[in-house]
N, C-alpha and C positions, 0 to 999 in steps of 0.2 A: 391606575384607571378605576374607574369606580365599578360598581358591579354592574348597576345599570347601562353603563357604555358598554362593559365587558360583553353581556348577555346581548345589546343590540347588536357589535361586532361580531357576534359568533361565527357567521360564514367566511369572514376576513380572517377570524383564527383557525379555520382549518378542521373545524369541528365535521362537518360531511365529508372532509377531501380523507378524513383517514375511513371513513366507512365507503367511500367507492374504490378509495385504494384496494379493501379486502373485499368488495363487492366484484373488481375488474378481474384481482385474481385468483379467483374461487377458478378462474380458468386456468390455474397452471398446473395443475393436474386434473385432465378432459375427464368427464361425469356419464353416465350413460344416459343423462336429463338433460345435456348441453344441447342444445339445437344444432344437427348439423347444418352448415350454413350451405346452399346452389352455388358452386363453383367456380366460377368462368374467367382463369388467371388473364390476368394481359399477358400478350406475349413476350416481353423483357423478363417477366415473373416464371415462364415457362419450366426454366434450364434449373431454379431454384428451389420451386415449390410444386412442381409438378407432379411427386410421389406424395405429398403429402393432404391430410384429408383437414379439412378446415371447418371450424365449430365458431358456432356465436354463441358466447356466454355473457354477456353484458352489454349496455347498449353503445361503447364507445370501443371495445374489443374483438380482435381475433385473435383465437388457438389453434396450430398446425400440426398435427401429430405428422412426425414421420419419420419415416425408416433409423431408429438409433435416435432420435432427440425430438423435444418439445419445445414449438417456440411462438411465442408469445407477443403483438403488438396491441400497445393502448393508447386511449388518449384520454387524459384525465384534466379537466376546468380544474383551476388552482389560481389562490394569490399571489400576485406577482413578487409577496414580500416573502413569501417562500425559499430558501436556498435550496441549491442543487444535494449537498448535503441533506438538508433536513424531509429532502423527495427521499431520498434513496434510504433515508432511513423508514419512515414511512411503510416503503414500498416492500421492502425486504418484513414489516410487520407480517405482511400478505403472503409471499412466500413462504416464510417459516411458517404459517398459523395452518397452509393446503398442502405442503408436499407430503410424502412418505418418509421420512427419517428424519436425522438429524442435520440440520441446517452451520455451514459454516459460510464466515464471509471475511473479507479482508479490501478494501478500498484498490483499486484499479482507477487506469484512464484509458480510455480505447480511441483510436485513428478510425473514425468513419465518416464518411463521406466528406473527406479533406478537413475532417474538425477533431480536434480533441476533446472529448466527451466523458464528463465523471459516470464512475462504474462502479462495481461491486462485483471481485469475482466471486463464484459458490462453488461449493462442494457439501454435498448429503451422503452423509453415512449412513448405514445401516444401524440401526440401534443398539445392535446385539455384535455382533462382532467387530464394530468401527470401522469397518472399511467402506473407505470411499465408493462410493456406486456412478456419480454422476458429476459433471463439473460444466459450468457452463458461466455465462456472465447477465448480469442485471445492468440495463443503461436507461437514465434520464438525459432527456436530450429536452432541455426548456425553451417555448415561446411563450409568443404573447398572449394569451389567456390563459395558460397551462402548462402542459408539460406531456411530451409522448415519453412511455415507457417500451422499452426493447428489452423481450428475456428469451435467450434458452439453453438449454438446459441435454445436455450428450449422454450418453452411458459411454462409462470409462472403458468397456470391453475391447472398442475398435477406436485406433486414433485417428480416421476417418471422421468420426464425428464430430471431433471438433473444429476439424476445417466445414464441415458442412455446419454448425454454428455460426462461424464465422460469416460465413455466405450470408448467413439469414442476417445475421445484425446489420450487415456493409447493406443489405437491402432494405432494409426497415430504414434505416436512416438517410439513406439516398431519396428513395421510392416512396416509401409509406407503406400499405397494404399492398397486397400481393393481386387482391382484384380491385376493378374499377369500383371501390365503393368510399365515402367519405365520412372516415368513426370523427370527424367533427361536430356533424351534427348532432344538438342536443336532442336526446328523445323525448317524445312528448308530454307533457305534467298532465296527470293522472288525479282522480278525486283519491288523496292519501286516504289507503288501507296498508293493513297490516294481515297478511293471511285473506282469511275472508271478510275480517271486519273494516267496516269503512271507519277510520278516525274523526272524532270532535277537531272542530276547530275553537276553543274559546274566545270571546272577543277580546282584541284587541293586538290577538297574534296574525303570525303571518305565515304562510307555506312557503317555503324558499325552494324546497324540490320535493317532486312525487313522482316517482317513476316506478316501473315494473319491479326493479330489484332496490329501489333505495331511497330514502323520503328523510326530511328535516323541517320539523315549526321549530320558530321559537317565539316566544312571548317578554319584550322588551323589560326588565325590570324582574322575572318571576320564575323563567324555567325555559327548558327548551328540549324535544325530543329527535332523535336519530334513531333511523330503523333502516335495518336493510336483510335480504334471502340470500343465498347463492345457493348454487343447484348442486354442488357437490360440497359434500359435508369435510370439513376440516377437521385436523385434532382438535379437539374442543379446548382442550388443557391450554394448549399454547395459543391458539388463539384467543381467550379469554385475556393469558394474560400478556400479550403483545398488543392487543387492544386496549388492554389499561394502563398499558406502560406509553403508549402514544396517545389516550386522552389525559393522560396525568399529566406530561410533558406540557400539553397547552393550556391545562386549565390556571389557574393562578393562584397564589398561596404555598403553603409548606402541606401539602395534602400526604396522610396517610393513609394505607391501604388494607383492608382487609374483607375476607372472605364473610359473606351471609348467606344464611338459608333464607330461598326465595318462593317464588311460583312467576312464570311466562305466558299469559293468556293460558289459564288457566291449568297447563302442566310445569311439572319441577324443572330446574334451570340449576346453570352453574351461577354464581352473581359474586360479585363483588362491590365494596362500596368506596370509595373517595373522598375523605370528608379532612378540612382541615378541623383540627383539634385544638387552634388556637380560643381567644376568650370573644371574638367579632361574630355576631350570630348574622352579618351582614356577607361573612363568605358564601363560596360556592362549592358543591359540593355534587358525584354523578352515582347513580347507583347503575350498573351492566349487568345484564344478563345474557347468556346466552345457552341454548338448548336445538337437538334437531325435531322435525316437524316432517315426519315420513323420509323422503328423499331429499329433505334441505336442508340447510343450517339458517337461525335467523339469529339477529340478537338486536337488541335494544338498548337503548343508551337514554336515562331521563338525568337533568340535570337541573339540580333545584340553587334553592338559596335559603341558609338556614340551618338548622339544626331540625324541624319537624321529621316524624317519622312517615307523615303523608305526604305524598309527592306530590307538585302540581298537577292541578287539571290536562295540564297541556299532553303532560305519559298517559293520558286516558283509561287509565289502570293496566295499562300492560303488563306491570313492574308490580308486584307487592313482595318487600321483605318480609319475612316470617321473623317473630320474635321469638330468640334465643330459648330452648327448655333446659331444665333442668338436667343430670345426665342421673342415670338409674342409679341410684345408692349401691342396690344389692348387684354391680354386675358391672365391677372397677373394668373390664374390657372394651364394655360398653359407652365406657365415656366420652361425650364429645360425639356419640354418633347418635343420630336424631332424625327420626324417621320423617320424611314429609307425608303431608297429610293427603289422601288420594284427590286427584285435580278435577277441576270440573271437565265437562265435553271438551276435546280440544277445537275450535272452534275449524282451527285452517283445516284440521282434516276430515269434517263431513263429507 
């Protein structure tokens, strides 16, 4: 496909659906900035959800904390040329990049709501001594615009828990939401900001979404940008790089990957950059950053065409990589580690 097709298709390749993926599940482990959500179960929802306290963190999601486990219903817009597979890989990006420990998974199919539905069973260890702490299941259950996501997640302490799991997923997938409300709806496009800056639009691009927590231009033939917040902050480590292993996967070419020193609207960031190495200066290539902003995580994704060290118009300068220094002659310990330069005002948090 040419680049220019490439770059018009960006939304059909899934370039937004991995950043509302990790935008929806900044909820899977509740934040003390999550909104809690006004209540008011239906009463089929009663016998299930009734001890637990429920949070809006996104605009297509709820999270239910309760007694021994966390559970989790979304509904994420997707291309229909999407596999069930390649959701659930996605999706587990998300998980691993929010939980507290180490993330293990192994492929499952679950019986709910008289269907057999691809899964993902989990288990999170403790970093430090390996033992399992929590076990629960991840399900993609796909229609037609998208795809609802079912997670939660028990502590192994009491086997109780996982039948109360259970309950929840056998409801998600029968039911929907636990209250009368409909995470269908799209929420409303917003003038794309980032923080508190409101973004350029260049001529000739286009805003495909701008919402509270997540936004995407692109500009047909030259670049295209993806931004998104969540309210609870992630390992940064793993999310950086679960996020570059799921835009590598879609971008096109034989792309390599490595680590740069950056700046994020105006403070230091962790970044990586994407660039095939081949001799076509007509490839595609993405620079990531990602850094917290008080109580959030954001990160950014620009994706150019090219070899240039200036990104397009379209990243609005969110993104600057820092070129490589020298490392101190007199101080062989010191090599390879290089101070960033002090940042300007960070704008989001006047």
């Amino acid at each position: 496909m040419a680049m220019h097709s490439w770059i018009q298709s960006l939304p059909a390749r899934r370039l937004l659906s991995c950043a509302l993926f990790a935008a929806l599940l900044g909820a899977t482990v509740p934040s003390a900035h999550a909104q809690p959500a006004k209540v008011e179960y239906r009463p089929e929802a009663r016998a299930v959800f009734g001890d637990c306290k429920a949070r809006v963190d996104g605009p297509h999601g709820r999270n239910y904390t309760c007694p021994g486990v966390t559970a989790t219903i979304g509904w994420i817009p997707l291309p229909m040329d999407l596999s069930a597979s390649e959701v659930l890989d996605m999706t587990r990006m998300g998980v691993a990049s929010t939980i507290k420990g180490e993330l293990s998974s192994e492929p499952a199919t679950l019986s709910l709501a008289e269907r057999m539905l691809p899964a993902l069973q989990l288990a999170v260890s403790d970093p430090l001594s390996k033992k399992v702490q929590h076990t629960g299941h991840l399900v993609v259950d796909k229609q037609e615009g998208g795809a609802w996501m079912y997670l939660c997640l028990g502590s192994v302490i009491s086997p109780l828990n996982a039948k109360s799991c259970a309950k929840k997923l056998a409801f998600f997938a029968k039911q929907g939401a636990p209250e009368p409300v409909d995470l269908k709806v799209p929420p409303p496009t917003l003038t794309p900001r980032f923080l508190s800056r409101e973004l350029v639009i260049p001529e000739g691009c286009r805003v495909e979404q701008s919402t509270a927590i997540a936004g995407h231009i692109q500009c047909p033939g030259s670049g295209a940008l993806a931004w998104y917040v969540i309210s609870s902050v992630p390992r940064m480590d793993i999310w950086l790089k679960e996020s570059a292993a799921a835009y590598r996967s879609q971008l096109p070419g034989d792309l390599q990957q490595r680590p740069v020193r950056c700046i994020l609207e105006g403070a230091p960031a962790d970044c990586v950059r994407l660039e095939d190495t081949g001799s076509d200066d007509a490839k595609v290539g993405m620079l990531i950053g990602v850094r917290t902003n008080e109580e959030q995580a954001v990160q950014v994704a620009c994706i150019f065409v090219g070899r240039a060290k200036k990104l397009p118009p379209v990243c609005n300068g969110l993104l600057e990589e820092l070129p490589d220094a020298a490392p101190d002659a007199g101080s062989a310990s010191d090599a390879g580690t290089v101070p960033v330069p002090a940042p300007a005002p960070d704008a989001g948090s006047r």
